[in-house]
C-alpha positions as CSV (number, residue, x, y, z in Angstrom):
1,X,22.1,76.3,89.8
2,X,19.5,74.0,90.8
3,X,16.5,76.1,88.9
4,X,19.1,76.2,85.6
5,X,19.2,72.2,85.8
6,X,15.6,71.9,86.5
7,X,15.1,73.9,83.4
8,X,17.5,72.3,81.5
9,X,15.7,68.9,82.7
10,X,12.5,70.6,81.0
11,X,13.9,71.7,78.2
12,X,15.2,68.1,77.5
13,X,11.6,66.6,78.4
14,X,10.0,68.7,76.3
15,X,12.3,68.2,73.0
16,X,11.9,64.6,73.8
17,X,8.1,64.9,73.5
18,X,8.4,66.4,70.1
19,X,10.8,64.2,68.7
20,X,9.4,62.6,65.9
21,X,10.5,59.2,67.2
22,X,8.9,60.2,70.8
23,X,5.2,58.4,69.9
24,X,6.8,55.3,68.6
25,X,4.0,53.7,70.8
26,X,1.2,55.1,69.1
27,X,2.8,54.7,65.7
28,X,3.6,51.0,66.1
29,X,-0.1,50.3,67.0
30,X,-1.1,52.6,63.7
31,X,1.4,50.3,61.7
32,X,-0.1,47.2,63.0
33,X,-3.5,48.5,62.9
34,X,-2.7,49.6,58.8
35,X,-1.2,46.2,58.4
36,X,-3.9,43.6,59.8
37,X,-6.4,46.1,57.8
38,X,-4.3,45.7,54.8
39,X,-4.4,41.7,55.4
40,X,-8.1,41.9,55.8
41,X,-8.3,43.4,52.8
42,X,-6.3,41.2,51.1
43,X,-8.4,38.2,52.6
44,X,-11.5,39.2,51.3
45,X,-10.4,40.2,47.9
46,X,-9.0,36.1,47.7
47,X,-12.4,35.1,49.4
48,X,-14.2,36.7,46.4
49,X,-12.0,35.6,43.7
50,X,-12.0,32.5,44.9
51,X,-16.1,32.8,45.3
52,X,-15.8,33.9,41.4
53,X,-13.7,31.0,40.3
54,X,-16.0,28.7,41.8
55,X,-19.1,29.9,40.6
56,X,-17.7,29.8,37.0
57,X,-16.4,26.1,37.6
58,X,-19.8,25.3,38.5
59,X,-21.5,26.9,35.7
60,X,-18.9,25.0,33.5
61,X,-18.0,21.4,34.8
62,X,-18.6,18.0,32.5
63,X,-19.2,20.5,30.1
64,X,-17.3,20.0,26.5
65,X,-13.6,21.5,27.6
66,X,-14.5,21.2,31.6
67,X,-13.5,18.0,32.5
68,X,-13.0,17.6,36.3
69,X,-12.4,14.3,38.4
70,X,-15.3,15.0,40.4
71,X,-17.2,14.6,36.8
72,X,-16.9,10.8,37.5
73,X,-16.6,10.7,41.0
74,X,-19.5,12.0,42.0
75,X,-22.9,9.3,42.0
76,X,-26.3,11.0,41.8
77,X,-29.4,10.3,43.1
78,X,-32.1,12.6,41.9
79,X,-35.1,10.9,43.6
80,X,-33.4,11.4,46.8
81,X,-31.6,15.1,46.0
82,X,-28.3,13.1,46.6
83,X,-24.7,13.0,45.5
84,X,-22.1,11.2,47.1
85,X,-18.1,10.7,46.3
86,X,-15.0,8.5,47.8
87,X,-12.2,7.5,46.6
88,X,-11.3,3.9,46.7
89,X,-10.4,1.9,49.6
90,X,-13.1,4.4,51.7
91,X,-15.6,2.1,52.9
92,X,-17.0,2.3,49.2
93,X,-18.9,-1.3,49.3
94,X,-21.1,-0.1,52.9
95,X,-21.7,3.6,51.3
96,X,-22.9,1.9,47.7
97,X,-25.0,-0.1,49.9
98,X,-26.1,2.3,52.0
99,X,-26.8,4.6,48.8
100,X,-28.7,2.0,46.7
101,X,-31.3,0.5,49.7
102,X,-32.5,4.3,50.0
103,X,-32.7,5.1,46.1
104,X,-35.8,4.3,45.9
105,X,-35.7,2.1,42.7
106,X,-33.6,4.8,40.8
107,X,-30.6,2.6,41.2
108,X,-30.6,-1.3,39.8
109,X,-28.4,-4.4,40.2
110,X,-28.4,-7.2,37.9
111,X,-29.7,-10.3,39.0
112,X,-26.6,-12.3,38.3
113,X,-24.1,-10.0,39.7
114,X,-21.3,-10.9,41.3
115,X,-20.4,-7.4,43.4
116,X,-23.6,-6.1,44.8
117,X,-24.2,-2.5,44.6
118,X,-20.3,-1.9,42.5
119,X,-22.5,-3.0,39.6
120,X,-25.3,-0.6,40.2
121,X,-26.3,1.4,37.1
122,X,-25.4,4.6,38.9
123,X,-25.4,7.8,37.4
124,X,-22.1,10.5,37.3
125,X,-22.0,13.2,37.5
126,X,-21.0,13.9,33.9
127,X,-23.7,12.0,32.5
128,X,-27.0,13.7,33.9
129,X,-29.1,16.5,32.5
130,X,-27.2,19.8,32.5
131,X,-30.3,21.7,34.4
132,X,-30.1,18.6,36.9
133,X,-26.4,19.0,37.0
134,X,-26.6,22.7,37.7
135,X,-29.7,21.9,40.4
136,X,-27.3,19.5,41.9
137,X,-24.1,22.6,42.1
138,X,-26.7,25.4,43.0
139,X,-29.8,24.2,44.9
140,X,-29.1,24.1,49.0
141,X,-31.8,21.3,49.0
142,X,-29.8,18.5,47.7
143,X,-26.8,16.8,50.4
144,X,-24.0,16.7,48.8
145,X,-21.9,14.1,50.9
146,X,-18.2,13.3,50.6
147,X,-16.6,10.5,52.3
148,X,-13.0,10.5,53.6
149,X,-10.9,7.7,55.3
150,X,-8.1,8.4,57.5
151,X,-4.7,8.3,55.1
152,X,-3.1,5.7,56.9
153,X,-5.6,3.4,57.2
154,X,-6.6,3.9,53.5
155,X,-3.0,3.5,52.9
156,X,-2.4,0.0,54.4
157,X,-5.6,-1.5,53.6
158,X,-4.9,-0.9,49.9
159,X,-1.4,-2.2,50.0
160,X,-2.4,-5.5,52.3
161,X,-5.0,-5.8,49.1
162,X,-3.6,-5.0,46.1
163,X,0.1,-4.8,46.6
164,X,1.0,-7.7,49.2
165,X,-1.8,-10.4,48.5
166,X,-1.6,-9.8,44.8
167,X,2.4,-10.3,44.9
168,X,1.8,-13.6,47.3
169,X,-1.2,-14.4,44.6
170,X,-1.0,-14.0,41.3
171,X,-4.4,-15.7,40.5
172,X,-6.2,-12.9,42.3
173,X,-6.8,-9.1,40.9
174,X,-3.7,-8.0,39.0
175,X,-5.1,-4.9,37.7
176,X,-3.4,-2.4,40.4
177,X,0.1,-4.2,39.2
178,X,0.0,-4.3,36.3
179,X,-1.4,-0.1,36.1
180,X,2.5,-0.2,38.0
181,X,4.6,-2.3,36.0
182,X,5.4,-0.2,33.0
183,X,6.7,2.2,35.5
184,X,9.5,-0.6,37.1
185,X,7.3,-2.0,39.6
186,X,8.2,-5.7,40.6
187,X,6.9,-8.2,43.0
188,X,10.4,-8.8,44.0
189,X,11.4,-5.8,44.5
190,X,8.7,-3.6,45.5
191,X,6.3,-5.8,47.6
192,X,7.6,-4.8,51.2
193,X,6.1,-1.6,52.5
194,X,9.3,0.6,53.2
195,X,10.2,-0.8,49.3
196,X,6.5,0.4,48.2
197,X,6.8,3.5,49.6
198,X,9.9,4.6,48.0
199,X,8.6,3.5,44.7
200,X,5.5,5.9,45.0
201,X,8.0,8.6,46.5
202,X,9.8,8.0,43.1
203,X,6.6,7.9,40.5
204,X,5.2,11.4,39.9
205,X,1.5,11.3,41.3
206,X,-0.3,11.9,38.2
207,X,0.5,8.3,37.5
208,X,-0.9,6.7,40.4
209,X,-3.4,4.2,40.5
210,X,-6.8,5.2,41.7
211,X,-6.1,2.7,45.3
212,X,-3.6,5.3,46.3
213,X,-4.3,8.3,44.5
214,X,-4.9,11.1,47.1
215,X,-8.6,11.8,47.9
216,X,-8.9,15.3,47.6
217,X,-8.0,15.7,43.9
218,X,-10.7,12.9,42.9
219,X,-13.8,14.8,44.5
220,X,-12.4,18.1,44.5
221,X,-14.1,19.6,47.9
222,X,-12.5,23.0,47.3
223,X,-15.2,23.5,44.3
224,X,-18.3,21.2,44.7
225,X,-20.7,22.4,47.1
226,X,-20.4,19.1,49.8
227,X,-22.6,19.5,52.6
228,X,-21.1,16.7,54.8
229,X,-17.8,15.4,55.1
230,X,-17.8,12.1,56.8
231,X,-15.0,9.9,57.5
232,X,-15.3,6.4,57.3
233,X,-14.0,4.8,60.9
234,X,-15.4,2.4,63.3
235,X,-18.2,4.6,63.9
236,X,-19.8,4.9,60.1
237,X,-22.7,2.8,60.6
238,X,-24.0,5.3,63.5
239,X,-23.2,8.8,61.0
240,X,-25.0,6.8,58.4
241,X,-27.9,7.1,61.0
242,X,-27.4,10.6,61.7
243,X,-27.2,11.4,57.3
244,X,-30.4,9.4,57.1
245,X,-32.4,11.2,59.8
246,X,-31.0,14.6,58.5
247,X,-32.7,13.3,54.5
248,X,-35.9,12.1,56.2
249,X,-35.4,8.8,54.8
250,X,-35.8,5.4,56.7
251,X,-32.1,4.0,57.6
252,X,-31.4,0.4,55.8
253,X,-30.6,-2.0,58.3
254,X,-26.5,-2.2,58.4
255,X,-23.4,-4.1,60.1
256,X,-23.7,-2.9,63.2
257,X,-20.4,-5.0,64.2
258,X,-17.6,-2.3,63.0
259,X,-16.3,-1.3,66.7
260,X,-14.1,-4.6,67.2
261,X,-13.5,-4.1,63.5
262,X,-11.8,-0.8,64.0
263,X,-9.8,-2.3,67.2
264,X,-8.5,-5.0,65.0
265,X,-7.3,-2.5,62.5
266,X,-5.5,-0.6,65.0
267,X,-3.5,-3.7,66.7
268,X,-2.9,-4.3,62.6
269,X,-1.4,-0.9,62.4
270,X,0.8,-1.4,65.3
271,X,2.2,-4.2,64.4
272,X,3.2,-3.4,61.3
273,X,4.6,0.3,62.2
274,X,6.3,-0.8,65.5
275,X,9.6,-1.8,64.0
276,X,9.3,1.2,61.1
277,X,7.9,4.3,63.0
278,X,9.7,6.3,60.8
279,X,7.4,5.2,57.7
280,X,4.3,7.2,59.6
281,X,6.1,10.6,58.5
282,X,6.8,9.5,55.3
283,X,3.5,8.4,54.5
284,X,1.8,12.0,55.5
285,X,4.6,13.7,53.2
286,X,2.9,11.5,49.8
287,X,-0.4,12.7,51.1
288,X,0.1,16.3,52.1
289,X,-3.0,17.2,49.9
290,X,-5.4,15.1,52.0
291,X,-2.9,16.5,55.0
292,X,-4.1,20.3,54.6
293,X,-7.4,19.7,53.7
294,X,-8.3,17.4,56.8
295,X,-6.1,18.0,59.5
296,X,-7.6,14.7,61.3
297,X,-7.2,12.5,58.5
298,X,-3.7,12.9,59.0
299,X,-3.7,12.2,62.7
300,X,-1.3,9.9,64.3
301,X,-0.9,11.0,67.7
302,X,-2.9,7.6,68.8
303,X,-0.7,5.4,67.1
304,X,2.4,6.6,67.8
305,X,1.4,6.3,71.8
306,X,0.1,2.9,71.0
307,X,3.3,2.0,69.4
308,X,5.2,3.2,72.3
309,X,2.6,1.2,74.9
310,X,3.6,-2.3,72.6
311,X,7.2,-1.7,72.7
């Protein structure tokens, strides 16, 4: 009796092992290993269409039909081998600045002008020599620099500007109120935060004004060849030294005071979040595409903790 079970026990083991189903151990790691080969796969083939659309949109750009942001975005400086692009509201005065003292006479400002380097005859991209133009998208000499601000930061700063003082002043700068009027913008209505937030969470975004427009779009990282991306904080003076050592050109003497700067600006923040937290979230939402391109731009871990340390 017990040799008939033992070799019923076998018989049962044995049928087991041949199951079809019995391997499922080796055939799950086939599946997976067929699936993640099957992803590769799939990865590379977007890597190189994505490598193919790009080298087309470089061959193509500010050419008749191939208009792109970036076409007027981007400054030139071919004495230097030097591009650079922000959008506004990204520490655009110091980086024209910084731009024009190291042109090397390619750049001028009129004598009587009233904005420094704004007025600069600086060349864009769209309006250079094609073969410089495609020197500028091919050639791994030139630095291509693109300068990004924090969203937040960008955010306020242009509504404290444009939106606030120019409600509270009607003799300053209208020009970013009245791009918004003809859409139902109002001073009365619109000029507190939480009410100018839900009026750009109600405009589509093609018709935002240049202040607030998203940054990505406008220089268009995905397709021009940047070589830095630096973001304009406390600490842009010092990466100014570091771009000007990596071009071999001699660094223009700058502010140097931009560290209390950036403590005043986050107190600023606080203060005007503590009582509307909830704003922060929203805010990231509007610029999503800044958001997944540059995680850290989108960063508010600080300030939420410094919110919570005021309360």
């Amino acid at each position: 009796m017990k040799n008939m079970y033992n070799n019923y026990a076998d018989d049962m083991k044995n049928m087991y092992n041949n199951h079809p189903n019995a391997n499922t151990s080796s055939i799950t790691n086939r599946n997976e290993s067929k699936k993640k080969n099957n992803d590769d796969r799939e990865l590379n083939l977007a890597a190189k269409q994505q490598a193919t659309i790009a080298k087309q949109w470089r061959k193509e750009v500010c050419t008749p039909g191939h208009e792109d942001l970036v076409c007027h975005h981007v400054f030139v400086l071919t004495k230097r081998k030097a591009t650079f692009c922000s959008a506004a509201k990204v520490a655009s005065t110091t980086t024209k600045d910084y731009f024009y003292k190291i042109s090397d006479g390619e750049v001028v400002i009129p004598p009587n002008a009233r904005f420094g380097a704004h007025e600069g005859d600086w060349k864009r991209l769209a309006f250079i020599d094609d073969e410089i133009r495609q020197n500028v998208l091919h050639n791994r000499r030139w630095t291509n620099v693109f300068f990004v601000r924090h969203v937040i930061d960008r955010f306020i700063s242009g509504y404290l500007d444009k939106i606030k003082m120019g409600c509270a002043k009607p003799k300053r700068d209208q020009r970013v109120i009245d791009h918004y009027r003809p859409l139902g913008f109002s001073c009365e209505k619109h000029s507190n935060l939480e009410a100018f937030v839900t009026f750009l969470e109600g405009t589509p975004l093609r018709e935002w004004e240049g202040h607030f427009a998203p940054q990505v779009p406008l220089c268009n990282p995905n397709q021009f060849p940047y070589t830095d991306v630096i973001i304009a904080d406390e600490h842009l003076n010092e990466k100014l030294e570091e771009l000007s050592a990596k071009m071999g050109v001699e660094h223009p003497k700058g502010d140097k005071k931009t560290t209390s700067h950036g403590t005043g600006a986050k107190n600023m923040l606080v203060s005007i979040f503590k009582d509307q937290p909830e704003l922060i979230e929203r805010l990231l939402v509007l610029f999503k595409e800044d958001c997944d391109m540059y995680p850290d731009l989108c960063d508010v871990g600080d300030l939420h903790k410094a919110i919570a340390l005021d309360k």
